[in-house]
C-alpha positions as semicolon CSV with decimal commas, in nm:
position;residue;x (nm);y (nm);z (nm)
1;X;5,792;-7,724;2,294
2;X;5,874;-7,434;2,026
3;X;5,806;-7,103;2,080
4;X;5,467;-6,995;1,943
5;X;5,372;-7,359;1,990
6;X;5,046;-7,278;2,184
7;X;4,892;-7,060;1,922
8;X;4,667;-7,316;1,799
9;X;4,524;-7,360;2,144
10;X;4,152;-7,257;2,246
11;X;4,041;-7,097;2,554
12;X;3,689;-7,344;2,538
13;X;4,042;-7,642;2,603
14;X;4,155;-7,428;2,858
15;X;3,794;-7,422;2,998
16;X;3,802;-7,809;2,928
17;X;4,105;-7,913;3,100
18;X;4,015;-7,715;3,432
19;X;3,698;-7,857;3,428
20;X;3,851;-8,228;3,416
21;X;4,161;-8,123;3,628
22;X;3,905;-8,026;3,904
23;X;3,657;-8,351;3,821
24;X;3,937;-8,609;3,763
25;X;3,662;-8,788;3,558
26;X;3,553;-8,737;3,216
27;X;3,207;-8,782;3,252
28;X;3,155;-8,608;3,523
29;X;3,323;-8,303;3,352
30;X;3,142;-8,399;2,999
31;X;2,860;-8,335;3,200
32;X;2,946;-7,982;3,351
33;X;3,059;-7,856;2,991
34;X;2,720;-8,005;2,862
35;X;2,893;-8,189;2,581
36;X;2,950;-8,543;2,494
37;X;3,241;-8,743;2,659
38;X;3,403;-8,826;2,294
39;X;3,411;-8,459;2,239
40;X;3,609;-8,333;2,559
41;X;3,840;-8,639;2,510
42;X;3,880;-8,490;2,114
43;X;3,918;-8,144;2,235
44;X;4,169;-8,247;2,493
45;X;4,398;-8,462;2,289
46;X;4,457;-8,142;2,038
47;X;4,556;-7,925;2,336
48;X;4,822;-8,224;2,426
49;X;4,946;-8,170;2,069
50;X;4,978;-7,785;2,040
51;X;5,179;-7,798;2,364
52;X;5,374;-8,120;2,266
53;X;5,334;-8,217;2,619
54;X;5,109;-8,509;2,798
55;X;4,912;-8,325;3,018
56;X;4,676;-8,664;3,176
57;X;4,746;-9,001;3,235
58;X;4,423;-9,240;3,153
59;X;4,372;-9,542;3,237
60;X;4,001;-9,686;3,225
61;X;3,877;-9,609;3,565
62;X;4,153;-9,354;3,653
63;X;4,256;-8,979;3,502
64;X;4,536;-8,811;3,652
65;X;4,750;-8,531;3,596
66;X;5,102;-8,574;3,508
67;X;5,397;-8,317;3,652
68;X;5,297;-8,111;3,311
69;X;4,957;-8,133;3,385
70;X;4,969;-8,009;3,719
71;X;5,186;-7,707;3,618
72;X;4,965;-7,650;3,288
73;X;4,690;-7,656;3,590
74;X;4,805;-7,293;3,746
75;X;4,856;-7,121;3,441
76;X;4,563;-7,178;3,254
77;X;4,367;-7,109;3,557
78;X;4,552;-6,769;3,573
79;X;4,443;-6,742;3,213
80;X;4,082;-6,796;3,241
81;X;4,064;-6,577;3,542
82;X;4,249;-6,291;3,370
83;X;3,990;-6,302;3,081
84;X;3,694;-6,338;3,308
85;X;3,773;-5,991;3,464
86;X;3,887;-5,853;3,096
87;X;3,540;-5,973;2,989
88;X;3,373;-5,806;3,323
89;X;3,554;-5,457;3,269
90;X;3,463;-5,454;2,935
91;X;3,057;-5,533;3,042
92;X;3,122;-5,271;3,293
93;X;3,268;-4,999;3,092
94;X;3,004;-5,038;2,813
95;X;2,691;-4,982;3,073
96;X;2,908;-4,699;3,278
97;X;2,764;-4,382;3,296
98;X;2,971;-4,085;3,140
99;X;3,223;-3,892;3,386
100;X;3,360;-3,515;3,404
101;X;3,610;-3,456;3,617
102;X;3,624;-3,080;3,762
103;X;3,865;-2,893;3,920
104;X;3,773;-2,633;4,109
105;X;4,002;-2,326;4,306
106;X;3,784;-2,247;4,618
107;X;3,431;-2,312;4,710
108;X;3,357;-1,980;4,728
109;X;3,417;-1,901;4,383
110;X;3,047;-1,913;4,184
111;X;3,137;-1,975;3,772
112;X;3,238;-2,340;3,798
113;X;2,926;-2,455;4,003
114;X;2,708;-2,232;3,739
115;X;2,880;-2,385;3,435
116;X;2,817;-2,722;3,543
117;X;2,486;-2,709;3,631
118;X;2,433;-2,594;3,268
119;X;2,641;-2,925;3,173
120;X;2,442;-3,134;3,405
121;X;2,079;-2,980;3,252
122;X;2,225;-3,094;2,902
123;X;2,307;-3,442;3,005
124;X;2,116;-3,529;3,299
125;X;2,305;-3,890;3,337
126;X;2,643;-3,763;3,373
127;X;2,835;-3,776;3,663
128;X;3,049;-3,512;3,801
129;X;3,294;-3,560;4,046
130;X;3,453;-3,158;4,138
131;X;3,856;-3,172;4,260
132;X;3,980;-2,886;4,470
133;X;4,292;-2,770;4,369
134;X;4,519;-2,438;4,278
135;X;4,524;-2,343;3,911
136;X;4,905;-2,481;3,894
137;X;4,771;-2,850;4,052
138;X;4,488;-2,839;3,757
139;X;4,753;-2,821;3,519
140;X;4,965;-3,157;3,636
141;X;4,625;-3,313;3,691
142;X;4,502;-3,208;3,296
143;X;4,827;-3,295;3,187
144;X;4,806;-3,651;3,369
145;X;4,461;-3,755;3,229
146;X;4,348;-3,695;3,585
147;X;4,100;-3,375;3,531
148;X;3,897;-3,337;3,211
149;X;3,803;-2,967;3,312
150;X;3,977;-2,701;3,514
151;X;3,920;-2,319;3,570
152;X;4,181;-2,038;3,623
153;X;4,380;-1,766;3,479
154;X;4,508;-1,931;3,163
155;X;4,863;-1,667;3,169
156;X;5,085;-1,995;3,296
157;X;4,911;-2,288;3,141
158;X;5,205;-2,520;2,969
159;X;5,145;-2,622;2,599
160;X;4,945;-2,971;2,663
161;X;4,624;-2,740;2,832
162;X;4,415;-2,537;2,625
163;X;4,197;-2,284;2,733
164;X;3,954;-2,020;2,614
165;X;3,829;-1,690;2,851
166;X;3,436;-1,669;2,948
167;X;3,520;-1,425;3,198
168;X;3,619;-1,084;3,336
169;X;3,569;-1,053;3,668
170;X;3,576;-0,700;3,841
171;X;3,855;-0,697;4,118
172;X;3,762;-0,603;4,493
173;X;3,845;-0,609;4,830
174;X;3,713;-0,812;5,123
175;X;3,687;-0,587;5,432
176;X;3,571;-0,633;5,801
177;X;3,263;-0,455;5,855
178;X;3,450;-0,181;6,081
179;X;3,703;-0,114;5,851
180;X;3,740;0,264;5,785
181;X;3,654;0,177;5,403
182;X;3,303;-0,041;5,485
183;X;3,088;0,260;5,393
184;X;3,299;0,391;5,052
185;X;3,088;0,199;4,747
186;X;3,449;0,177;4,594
187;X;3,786;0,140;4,733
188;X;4,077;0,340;4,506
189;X;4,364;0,101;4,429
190;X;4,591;0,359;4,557
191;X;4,468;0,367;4,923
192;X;4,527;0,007;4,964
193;X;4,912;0,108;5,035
194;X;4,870;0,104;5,432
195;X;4,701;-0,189;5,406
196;X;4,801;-0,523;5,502
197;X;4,715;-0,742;5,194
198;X;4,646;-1,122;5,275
199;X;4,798;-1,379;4,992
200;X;4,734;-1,722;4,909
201;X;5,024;-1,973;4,933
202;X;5,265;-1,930;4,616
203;X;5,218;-2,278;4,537
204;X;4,859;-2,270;4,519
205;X;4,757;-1,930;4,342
206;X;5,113;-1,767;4,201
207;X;4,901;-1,625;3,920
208;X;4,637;-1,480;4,105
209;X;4,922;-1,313;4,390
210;X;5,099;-1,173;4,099
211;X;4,739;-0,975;3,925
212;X;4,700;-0,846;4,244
213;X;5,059;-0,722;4,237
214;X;5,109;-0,610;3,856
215;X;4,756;-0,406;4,031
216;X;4,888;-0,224;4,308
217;X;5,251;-0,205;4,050
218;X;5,037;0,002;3,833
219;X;4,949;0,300;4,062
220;X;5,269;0,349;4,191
221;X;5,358;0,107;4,516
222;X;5,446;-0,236;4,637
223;X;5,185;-0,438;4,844
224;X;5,200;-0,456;5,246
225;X;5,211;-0,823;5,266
226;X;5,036;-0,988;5,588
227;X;5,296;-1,209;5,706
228;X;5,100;-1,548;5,645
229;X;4,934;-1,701;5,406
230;X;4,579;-1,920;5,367
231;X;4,454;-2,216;5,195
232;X;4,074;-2,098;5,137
233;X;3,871;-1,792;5,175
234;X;3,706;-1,922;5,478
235;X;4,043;-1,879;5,634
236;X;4,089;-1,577;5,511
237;X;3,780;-1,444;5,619
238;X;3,890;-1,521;5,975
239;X;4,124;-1,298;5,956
240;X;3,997;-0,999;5,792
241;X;3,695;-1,045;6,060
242;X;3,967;-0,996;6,337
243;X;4,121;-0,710;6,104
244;X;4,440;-0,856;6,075
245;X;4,457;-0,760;5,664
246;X;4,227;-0,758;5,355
247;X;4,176;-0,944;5,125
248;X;4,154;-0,875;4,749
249;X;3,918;-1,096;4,529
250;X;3,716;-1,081;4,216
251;X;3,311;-1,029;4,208
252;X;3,290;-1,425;4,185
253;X;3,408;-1,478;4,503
254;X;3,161;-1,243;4,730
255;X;3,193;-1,395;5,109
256;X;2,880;-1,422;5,205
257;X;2,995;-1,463;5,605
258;X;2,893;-1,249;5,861
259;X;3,106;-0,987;5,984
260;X;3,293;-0,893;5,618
261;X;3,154;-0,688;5,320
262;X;3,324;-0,708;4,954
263;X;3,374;-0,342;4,784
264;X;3,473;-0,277;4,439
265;X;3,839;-0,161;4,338
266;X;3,851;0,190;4,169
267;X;4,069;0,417;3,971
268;X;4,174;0,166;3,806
269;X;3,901;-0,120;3,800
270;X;4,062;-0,407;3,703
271;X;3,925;-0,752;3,556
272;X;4,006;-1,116;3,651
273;X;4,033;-1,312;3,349
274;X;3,884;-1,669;3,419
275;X;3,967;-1,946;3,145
276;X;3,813;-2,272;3,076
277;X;4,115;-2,483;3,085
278;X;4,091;-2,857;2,960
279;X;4,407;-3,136;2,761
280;X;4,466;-2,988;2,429
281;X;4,437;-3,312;2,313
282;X;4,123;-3,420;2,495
283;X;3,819;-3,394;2,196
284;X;3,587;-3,605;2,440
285;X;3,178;-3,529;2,398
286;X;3,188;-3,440;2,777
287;X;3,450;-3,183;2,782
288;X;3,345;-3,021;2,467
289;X;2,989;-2,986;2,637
290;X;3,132;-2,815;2,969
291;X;3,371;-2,573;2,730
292;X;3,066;-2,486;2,502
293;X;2,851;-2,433;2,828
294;X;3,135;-2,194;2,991
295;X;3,106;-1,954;2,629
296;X;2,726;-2,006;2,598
297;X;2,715;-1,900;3,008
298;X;2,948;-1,595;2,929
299;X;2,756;-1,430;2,669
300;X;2,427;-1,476;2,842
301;X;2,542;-1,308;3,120
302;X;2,757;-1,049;2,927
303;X;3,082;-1,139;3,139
304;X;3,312;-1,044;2,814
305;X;3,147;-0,703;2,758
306;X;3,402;-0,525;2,915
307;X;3,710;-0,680;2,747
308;X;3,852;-0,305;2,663
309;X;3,944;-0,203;3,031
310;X;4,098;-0,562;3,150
311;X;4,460;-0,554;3,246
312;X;4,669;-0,841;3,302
C-alpha cells in the first residue's frame, strides 16, 4: 500500500467493517447499520481498494477475516473510539459553563473575595474555583495557563503578566491585646525598632517582606527579625497572641481573632499597592470582567484617593 493510500477511506466503512468484523455475517450487520446488504457489501469492497489489501474472505455461508483483516480490526477500532471521545469533548465543552480561575494570597485578605462577588453578580453562571498561592506562585501559574486572575504587588511581575493597581492599602501592625502599644490609635514606624517583626517565608511573599523593609529603611533602622517564619496569618496570629513578635499588615487583612488588635502605622503612613494581575495575552470575556470589576470596585470605594502619599 502507498503512503496516503487511505485518504479516500470513510469513517461510516470504518463503522461498517467493525460492525461485520463483530457480526461475521452480512445481514446480520446490514441490519445493525439499518441499510441494505448490497450497500455494506458496496461500501466494503471500496475500503478493500483504498487500502489495496483483502480485508474478508466470503464464501456464501461464511465471512471471515483474513491476517489483514484482523489487524485492520484493532486499528480502526482505536479510530472510532478516538473520535467518539473527540466528538464527546467537543459536546461537552460547548454546554460547559464558563470558568475563572483565582488566585488568592491568604484568606484573610478581603479585596479578592469582594471583587469576585462583583464578577459573580455580573455573570451568575460562572464558576469560580479560588487557588491559594504567594504572589511569585501566581506568576508561574498565569504564565502556565493555569490561573486566569491573580492579586499582588505587581513590582516583580515578569513581562507575560499584566497588571493594573485598584488599591492602596494603609500599612499596620497586628498586636496582642497586652502589648504596650494596644491602646495608641497609631503606632510610629520608628518605635517598631525593639520590636520583633514576624515575616512570611521568602518564597512565598519576597515582595511584601521587602515593603515592610524599604518601611522601617526609611526612618532610619533595620527590622528585628523573629527568627521563623509562617505560611498564613492564622499562624501568625498564634504567635503575636503569645507575644512572641508583631506582625505588620495592610487594612485588608484586619484579624478578626480574639486576643490581637490591628493599629495603624504613623509618621510615615505607608500604602500597600494591590494589582490585578492576569496573562498579558489572555483577552478572555471572563478575565476582562474580573479586571473591570477590580477598577469599578476601587473607585466606588475610593481605594486610589490617596495615590500622593504611597511609597514603594
Amino acid at each position: 500500500m502507498q503512503r496516503g493510500a487511505v485518504i479516500g477511506v470513510e469513517l461510516r466503512q470504518l463503522r461498517y467493517f467493525v460492525t461485520l468484523a463483530e457480526e461475521l455475517h452480512f445481514g446480520h450487520a446490514a441490519a445493525r447499520e439499518h441499510i441494505v446488504q448490497s450497500a455494506l457489501s458496496q461500501q466494503l469492497q471500496r475500503l478493500e481498494r483504498e487500502l489495496g489489501a483483502p480485508l474478508l474472505e466470503r464464501t456464501t455461508h461464511h465471512v471471515q477475516l483474513t491476517a489483514a483483516g484482523s489487524a485492520f480490526l484493532l486499528e480502526a477500532r482505536q479510530i472510532l473510539a478516538h473520535i467518539d471521545r473527540a466528538a464527546l469533548a467537543a459536546q461537552r465543552a460547548a454546554r460547559s459553563v464558563p470558568a475563572l480561575r483565582v488566585g488568592t494570597v491568604d484568606a484573610s485578605y478581603d479585596s479578592m473575595p469582594r471583587i469576585l462577588r462583583q464578577v459573580q453578580a455580573r455573570f451568575p453562571d460562572l464558576e469560580i474555583h479560588q487557588v491559594e498561592a504567594g504572589v511569585p506562585e501566581q506568576y508561574v501559574l498565569l504564565v502556565g495557563g493555569r490561573l486566569d486572575i491573580g492579586i499582588g504587588r505587581a513590582s516583580l511581575a515578569p513581562r507575560e503578566v499584566a497588571s493594573e493597581l485598584f488599591r492602596l492599602d494603609p500599612l499596620g501592625v497586628v498586636l496582642c491585646e497586652g502589648h504596650r502599644f494596644a491602646p495608641s490609635p497609631g503606632v510610629p514606624v520608628a518605635a517598631l525598632v525593639e520590636e520583633p517583626l514576624l515575616f512570611a517565608e521568602e518564597e512565598r511573599a519576597p515582595e511584601f517582606n521587602q515593603f515592610v523593609i524599604e518601611l522601617c529603611r526609611s526612618v532610619g533602622f533595620s527590622p528585628t527579625v523573629y527568627r521563623g517564619t509562617v505560611e498564613s496569618i492564622r499562624a501568625a496570629v498564634d504567635l503575636v497572641v503569645q507575644g512572641c513578635s508583631v506582625l505588620c499588615a495592610p487594612a485588608s487583612c484586619v484579624p478578626t481573632y480574639p486576643g490581637v488588635v490591628w493599629r495603624p502605622l504613623i509618621e510615615p503612613v505607608w500604602r500597600y499597592p494591590w494589582s490585578v494581575l492576569w496573562r498579558a495575552d489572555d483577552r478572555s470575556k471572563q478575565v476582562r470582567a474580573a479586571v473591570s470589576c477590580a477598577l469599578e470596585l476601587s473607585r466606588e470605594l475610593g481605594w486610589l484617593e490617596t495615590s500622593s502619599q504611597v511609597t514603594g
